[in-house]
Backbone as a chain_set.jsonl record, in Angstrom:
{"seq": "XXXXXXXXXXXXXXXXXXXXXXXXXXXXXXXXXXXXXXXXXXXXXXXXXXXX", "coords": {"N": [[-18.704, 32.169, -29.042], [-18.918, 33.027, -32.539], [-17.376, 36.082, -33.594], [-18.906, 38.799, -34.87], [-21.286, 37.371, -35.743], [-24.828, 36.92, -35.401], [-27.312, 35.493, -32.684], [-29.108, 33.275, -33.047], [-32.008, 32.1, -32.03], [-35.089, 30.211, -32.25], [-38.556, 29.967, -31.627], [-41.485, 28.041, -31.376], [-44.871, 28.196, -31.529], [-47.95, 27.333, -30.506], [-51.074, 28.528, -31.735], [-54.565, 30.426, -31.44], [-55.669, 31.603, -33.477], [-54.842, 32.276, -36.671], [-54.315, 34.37, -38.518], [-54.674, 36.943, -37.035], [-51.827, 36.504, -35.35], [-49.932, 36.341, -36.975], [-50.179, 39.045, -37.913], [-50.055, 40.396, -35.935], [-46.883, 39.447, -35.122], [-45.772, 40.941, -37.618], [-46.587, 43.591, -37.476], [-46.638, 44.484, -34.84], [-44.427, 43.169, -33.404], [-42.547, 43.551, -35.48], [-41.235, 41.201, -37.185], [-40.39, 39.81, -40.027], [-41.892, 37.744, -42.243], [-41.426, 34.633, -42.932], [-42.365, 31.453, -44.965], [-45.739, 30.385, -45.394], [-49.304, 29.24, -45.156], [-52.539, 28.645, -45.251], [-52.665, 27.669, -43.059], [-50.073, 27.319, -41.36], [-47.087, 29.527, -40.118], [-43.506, 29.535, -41.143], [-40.618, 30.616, -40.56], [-40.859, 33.334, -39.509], [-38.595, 36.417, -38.632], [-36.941, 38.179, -36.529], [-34.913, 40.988, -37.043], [-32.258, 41.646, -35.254], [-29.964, 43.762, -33.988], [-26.829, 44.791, -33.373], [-25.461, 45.821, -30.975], [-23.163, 46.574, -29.353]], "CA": [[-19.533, 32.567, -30.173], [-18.142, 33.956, -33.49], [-17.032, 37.749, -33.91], [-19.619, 39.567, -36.034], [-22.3, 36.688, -36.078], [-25.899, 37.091, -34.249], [-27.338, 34.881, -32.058], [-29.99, 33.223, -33.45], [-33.423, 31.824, -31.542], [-36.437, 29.69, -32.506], [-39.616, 29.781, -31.166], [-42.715, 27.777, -32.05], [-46.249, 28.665, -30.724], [-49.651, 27.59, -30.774], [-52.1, 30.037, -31.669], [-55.753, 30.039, -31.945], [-56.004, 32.778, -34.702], [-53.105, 32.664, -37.131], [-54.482, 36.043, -38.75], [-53.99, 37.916, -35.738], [-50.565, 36.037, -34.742], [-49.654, 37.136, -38.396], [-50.659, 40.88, -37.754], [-48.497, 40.67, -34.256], [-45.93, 39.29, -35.365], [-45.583, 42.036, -38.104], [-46.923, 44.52, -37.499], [-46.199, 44.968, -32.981], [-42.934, 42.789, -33.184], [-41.427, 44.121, -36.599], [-40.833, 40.674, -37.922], [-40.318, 39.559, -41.346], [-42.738, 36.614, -42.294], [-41.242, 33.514, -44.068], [-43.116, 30.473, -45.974], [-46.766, 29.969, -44.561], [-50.349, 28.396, -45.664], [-53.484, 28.887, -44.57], [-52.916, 26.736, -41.639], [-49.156, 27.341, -41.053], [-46.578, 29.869, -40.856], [-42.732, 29.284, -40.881], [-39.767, 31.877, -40.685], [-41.002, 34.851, -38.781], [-37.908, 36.685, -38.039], [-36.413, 39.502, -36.287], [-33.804, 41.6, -37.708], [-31.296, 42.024, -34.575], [-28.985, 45.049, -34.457], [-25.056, 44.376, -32.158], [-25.698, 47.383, -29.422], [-21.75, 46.513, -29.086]], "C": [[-18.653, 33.259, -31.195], [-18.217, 35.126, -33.951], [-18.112, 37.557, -34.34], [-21.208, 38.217, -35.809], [-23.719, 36.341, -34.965], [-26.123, 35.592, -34.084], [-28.658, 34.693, -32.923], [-31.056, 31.873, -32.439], [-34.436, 30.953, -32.117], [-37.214, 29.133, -31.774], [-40.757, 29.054, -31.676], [-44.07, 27.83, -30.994], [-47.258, 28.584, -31.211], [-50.829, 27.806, -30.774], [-53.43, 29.374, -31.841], [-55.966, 30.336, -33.033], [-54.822, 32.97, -35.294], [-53.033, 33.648, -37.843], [-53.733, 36.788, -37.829], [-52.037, 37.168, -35.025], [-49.666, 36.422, -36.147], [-49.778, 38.607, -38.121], [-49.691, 40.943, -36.342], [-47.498, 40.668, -34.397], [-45.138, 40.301, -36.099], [-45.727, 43.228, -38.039], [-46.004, 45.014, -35.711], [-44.573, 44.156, -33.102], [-42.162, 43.316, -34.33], [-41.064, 42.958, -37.06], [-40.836, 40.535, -39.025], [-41.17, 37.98, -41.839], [-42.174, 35.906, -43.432], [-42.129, 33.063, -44.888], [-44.564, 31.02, -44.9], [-47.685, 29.455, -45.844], [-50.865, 28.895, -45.211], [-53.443, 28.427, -43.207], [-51.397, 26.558, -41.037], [-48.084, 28.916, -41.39], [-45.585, 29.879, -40.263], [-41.734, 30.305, -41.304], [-39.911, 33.216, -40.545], [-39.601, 35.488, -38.228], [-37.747, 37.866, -37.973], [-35.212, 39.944, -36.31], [-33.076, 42.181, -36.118], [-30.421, 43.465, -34.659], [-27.739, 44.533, -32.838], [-25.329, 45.933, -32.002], [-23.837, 47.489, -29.23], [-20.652, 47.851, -29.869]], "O": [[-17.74, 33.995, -30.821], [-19.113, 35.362, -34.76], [-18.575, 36.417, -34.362], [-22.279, 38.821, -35.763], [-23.625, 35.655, -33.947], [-25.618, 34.684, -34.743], [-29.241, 35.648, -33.435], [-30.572, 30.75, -32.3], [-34.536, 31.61, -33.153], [-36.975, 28.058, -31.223], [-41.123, 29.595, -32.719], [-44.061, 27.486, -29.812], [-47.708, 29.313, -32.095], [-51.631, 27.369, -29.947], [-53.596, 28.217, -32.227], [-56.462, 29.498, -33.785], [-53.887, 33.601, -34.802], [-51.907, 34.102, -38.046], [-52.556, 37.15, -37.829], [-51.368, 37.774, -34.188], [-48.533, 36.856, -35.942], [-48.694, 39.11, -38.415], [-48.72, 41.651, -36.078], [-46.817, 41.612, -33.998], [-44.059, 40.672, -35.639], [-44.928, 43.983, -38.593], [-45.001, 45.718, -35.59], [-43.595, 44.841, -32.8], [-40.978, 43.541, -34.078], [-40.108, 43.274, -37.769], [-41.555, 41.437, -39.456], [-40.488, 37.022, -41.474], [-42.282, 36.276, -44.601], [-42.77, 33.85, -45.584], [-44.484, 31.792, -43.944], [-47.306, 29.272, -47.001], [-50.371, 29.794, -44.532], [-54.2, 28.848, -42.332], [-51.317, 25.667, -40.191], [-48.129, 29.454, -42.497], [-45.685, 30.096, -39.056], [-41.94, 30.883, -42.371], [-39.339, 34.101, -41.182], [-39.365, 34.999, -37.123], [-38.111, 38.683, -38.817], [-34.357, 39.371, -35.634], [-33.457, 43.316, -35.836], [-30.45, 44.092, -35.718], [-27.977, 44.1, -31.711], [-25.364, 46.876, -32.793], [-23.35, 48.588, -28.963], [-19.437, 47.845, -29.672]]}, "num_chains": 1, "name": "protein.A"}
């Protein structure tokens, strides 16, 4: 892996309620919410921190 550069992840998951999977995501996980729609949403991410 290269010095300095996080590891990066993607998950996709499907929800019943994309309100509430919106409100989780931000609010209980701390992500950052990309693009979305009413009926989609893409680029939820979480800001990492190197513990190293």
């Amino acid at each position: 892996m290269l010095s300095g550069m996080p590891s990066l992840f993607h998950f996709a998951f499907h929800v019943t309620d994309l309100k509430e999977a919106r409100r989780f995501d931000g609010h209980t996980l701390g992500c950052t919410e990309g693009r979305f729609t009413d009926t989609w949403v893409d680029g939820a991410s979480l800001d990492t921190v190197d513990a190293s």
